[in-house]
N, C-alpha and C positions, 0 to 999 in steps of 0.2 A: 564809481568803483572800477578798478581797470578789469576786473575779473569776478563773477558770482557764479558759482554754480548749487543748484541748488536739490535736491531729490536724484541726485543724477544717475541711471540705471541704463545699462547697454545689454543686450543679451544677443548672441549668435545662433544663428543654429532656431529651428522649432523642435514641438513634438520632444520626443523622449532624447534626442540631441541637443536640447538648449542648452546653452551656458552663460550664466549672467558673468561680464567682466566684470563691470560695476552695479554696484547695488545701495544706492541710496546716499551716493558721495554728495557731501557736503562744503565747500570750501568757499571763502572770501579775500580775495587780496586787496589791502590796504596800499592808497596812493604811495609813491616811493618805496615799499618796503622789497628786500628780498624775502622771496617764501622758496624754501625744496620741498619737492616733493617726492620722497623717499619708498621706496618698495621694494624685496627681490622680483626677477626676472614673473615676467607674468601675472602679478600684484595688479596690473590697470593702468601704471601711469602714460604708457603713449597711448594707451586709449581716452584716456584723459583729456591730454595735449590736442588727441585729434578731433576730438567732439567740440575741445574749446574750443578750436580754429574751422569749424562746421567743415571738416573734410571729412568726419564721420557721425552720422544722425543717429542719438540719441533715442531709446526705446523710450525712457520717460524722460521727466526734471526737466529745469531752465537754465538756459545758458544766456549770462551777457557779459561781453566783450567789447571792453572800454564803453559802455552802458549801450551796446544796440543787442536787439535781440538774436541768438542764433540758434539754430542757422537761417533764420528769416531774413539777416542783414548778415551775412556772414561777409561777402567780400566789400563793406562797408566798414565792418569790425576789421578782418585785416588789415584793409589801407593806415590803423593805428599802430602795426601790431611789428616786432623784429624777431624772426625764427633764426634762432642757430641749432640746425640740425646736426646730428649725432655723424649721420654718415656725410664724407667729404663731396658738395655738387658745385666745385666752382668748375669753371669752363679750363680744361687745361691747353686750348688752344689760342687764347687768349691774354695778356697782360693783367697785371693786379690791376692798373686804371679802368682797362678793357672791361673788368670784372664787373667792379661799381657802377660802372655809367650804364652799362645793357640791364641790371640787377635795376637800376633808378629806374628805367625804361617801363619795367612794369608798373612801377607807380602812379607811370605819366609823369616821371620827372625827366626834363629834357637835358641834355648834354650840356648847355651853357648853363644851366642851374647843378647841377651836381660838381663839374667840372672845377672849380674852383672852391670845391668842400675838400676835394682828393687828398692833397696836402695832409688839411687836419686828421681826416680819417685814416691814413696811412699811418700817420706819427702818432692817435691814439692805440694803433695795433701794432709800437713798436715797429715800421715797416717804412720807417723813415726812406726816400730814396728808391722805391722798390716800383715804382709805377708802373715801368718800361717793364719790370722783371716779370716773365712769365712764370707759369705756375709751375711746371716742372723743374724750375731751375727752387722751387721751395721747398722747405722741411717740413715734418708735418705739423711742427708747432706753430710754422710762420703762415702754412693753410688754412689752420683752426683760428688764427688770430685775422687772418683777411676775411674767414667767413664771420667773425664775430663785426670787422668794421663795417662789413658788407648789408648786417642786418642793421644798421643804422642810418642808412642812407634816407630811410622816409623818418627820420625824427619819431622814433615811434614813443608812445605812452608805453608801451607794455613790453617787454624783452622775453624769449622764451628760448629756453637753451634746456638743449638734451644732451646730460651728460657733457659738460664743454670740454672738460679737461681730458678723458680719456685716450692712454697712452701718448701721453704728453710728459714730456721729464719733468722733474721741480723748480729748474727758473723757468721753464712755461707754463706751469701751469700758478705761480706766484704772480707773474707778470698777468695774466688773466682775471688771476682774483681782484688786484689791484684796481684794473680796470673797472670791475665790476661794480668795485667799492665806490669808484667816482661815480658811476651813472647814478646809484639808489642815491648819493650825495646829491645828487643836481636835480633828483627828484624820477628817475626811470623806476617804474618797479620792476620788478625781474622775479621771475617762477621759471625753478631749474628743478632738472631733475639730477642726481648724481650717485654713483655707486660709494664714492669717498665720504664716508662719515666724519673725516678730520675737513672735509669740506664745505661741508652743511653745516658744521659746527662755528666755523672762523666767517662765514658769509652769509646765515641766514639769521635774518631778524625771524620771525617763525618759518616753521615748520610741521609738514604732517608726515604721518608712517601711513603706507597701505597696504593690506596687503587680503587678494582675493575679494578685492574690489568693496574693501572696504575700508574705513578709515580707524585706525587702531590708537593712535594720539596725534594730539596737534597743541601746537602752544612755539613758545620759545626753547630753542636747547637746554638752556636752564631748568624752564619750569617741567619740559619731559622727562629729562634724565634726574628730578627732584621726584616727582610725581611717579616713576615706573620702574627705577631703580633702587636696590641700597646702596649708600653711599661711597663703599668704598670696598675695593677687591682685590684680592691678594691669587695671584696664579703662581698654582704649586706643580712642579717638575721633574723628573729625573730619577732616580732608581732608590725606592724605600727600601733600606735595610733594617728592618726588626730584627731585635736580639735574638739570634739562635734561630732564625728562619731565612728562608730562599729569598733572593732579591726579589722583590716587586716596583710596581712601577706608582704613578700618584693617584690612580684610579685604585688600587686595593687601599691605601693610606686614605683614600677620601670615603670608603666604603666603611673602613674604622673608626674615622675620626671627623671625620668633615662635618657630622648631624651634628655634633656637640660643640661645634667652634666655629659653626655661620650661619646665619638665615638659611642658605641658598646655596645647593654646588651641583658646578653642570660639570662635565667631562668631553672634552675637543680633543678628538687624539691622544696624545698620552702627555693632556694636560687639564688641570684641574679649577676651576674658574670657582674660587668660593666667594660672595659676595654677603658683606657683612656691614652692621652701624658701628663695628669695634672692633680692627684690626688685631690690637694688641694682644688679647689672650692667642690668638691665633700664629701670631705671630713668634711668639715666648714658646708653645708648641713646637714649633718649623724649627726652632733653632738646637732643637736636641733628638732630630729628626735622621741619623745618617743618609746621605745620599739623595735627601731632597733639596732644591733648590726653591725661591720664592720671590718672587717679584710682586711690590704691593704697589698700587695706583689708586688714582679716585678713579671712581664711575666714569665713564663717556656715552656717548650715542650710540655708538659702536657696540656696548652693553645693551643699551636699552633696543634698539635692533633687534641682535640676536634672541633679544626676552621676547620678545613681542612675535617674531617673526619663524624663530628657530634657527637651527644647528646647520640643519639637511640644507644639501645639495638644490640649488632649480636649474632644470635647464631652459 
C-alpha cells in the first residue's frame, strides 16, 4: 500500500494545555488512486502530511509509507515519495535545469542520470524550452508547474501535493489537473490536499473530510455527497415582498416558509441554502414570491463540506 495510517493521534502541549490535532485518524490509499484530503484551516491535515513523511512523531497509531515503517524508516520511505509543497522553495538563483539536477542530487541521483530526463520533465510541466530560464524570469503558474516536475525526479510511488493549485488562474490550474490525471493513469497514486471542492470533485477517485482531527466521511465524491446530502438545492435571494408588509430579505421568507418546502435551510448571508429530495413544490412557491430570486442545482461537495464542517469563519 503506498500509504496506511492507522489509530493515528498527535497531541501538542501537556497538562491542562494539551491539544489533540489528530485523534484516531484512520486512512488507506490504494495503488494508483487519487485521494484529497479535505479540512478547513486547522482540521489536521498538514499534520497529517507531516507525520506521514516522519517530519512529525506521532503521540500514537502507525504509519507506513510505501510499506516501510514510520518514522522508524522514515527517510527510506521518502526516497519513494514526490512533495509538492504549498509554499514556493525552488532556488531563484538558479535555472529550471539548475533546479532538477541539485533537487536529484538529494536522492543520489547524479547529473548524467537526471540530465537527460530534463527535456521530458520540462515538456510534462508545460515548460517546454525553459531550462536556461531562471526562476525569476517565471510566473507563478510556470513555478507551481516546475515544482510539480521537480517532485518527480526520483520516479516516485507516492505524489503528495499541498494545495497545488492555489492562486493559480484556470488554464493553470486545468493544465495541472490534466497532468495529474496522467500520473494516477500510469499508475502514481497521489494524496492532495485542496481548499477547491470543484477540485476534489473532478480528480479524486476517494476522498475524506476532517475536521478537528478527525475523520467526518470518506468514500468516493459520489458516495459522500449521496450519503450526507439531500439531493438537490435551490438558493433563494434578494428582497421578499409580502402583501401589504415592509421589504424583507430571504432569511425572513425562509423563517415563513422554508420548514414546509425542504428538509433543510441553512442561511449564508442574505441567502438562503434549502436543501431538499423535491425541488418542485418549492419551486412553484418562489415563483409567486415578489422580489425573490432562486437558483436550483444538484448537491455538490461544496454542500456536503459546509454540512459537515460549518458556515463560521477559521482562521
Amino acid at each position: 500500500m503506498p500509504l496506511e495510517i492507522s489509530g493515528l493521534v498527535k497531541r501538542f502541549g501537556e497538562g491542562a494545555e494539551a491539544k489533540d490535532v489528530l485523534r484516531g485518524l484512520d486512512l488507506r490509499l490504494r495503488p494508483g488512486e487519487c485521494f484529497a484530503l479535505l479540512g478547513p484551516n486547522g482540521a489536521g491535515k498538514t499534520t497529517t502530511l507531516r507525520c506521514a513523511l516522519g517530519l512529525t512523531t506521532p503521540t500514537a497509531g502507525s504509519i507506513h509509507l510505501c510499506g516501510l515503517p514510520v518514522p522508524d524508516q522514515a527517510r527510506e520511505a521518502r526516497a519513494r515519495v514526490g512533495v509538492v509543497p504549498q509554499i514556493d522553495s525552488l532556488d531563484p538563483d538558479f535555472t529550471c535545469a539548475e533546479n532538477l539536477i541539485v533537487f536529484a542530487g538529494y536522492f543520489g541521483i547524479r547529473e548524467s542520470e537526471i540530465r537527460p530526463r530534463i527535456p521530458e520533465l520540462l515538456a510534462f510541466a508545460g515548460l517546454e524550452g525553459k531550462d536556461k530560464a531562471r526562476i525569476q524570469s517565471l510566473s507563478g503558474g510556470m513555478k507551481r508547474r516546475l515544482t510539480l516536475a521537480r517532485a518527480l525526479v526520483n520516479k516516485p510511488q507516492l505524489l503528495l501535493l499541498d494545495e497545488p493549485t492555489t492562486g493559480l488562474d484556470p488554464q493553470a490550474r486545468h493544465l495541472i489537473w490534466e497532468r495529474l490525471r496522467r500520473l494516477t493513469a500510469e499508475g502514481t497514486t497521489i494524496l492532495l490536499t485542496t481548499h477547491f471542492m470543484d477540485e476534489a470533485e473532478r480528480l479524486a477517485d476517494r476522498l475524506a473530510i476532517l475536521d478537528n482531527g478527525r475523520l467526518l466521511a470518506q468514500g468516493s465524491p459520489r458516495e459522500v455527497i449521496a450519503a450526507h446530502i439531500e439531493p438537490q438545492v435551490v438558493e433563494v435571494f434578494g428582497d421578499w415582498k409580502p402583501g401589504g408588509q415592509p421589504d424583507s430579505g430571504a432569511a425572513a421568507w425562509a423563517a415563513a416558509h422554508a420548514g414546509a418546502l425542504s428538509r433543510r435551510c441553512e442561511i449564508s448571508g442574505e441567502t438562503a441554502f434549502c436543501y431538499t429530495d423535491d425541488a418542485a413544490p418549492l419551486l412553484a412557491h418562489l415563483a409567486h414570491q415578489p422580489g425573490l430570486r432562486s437558483l436550483h442545482r444538484p448537491a455538490n461537495l461544496e454542500d456536503v463540506f459546509l454540512k459537515l464542517t460549518g458556515r463560521e469563519l477559521r482562521d
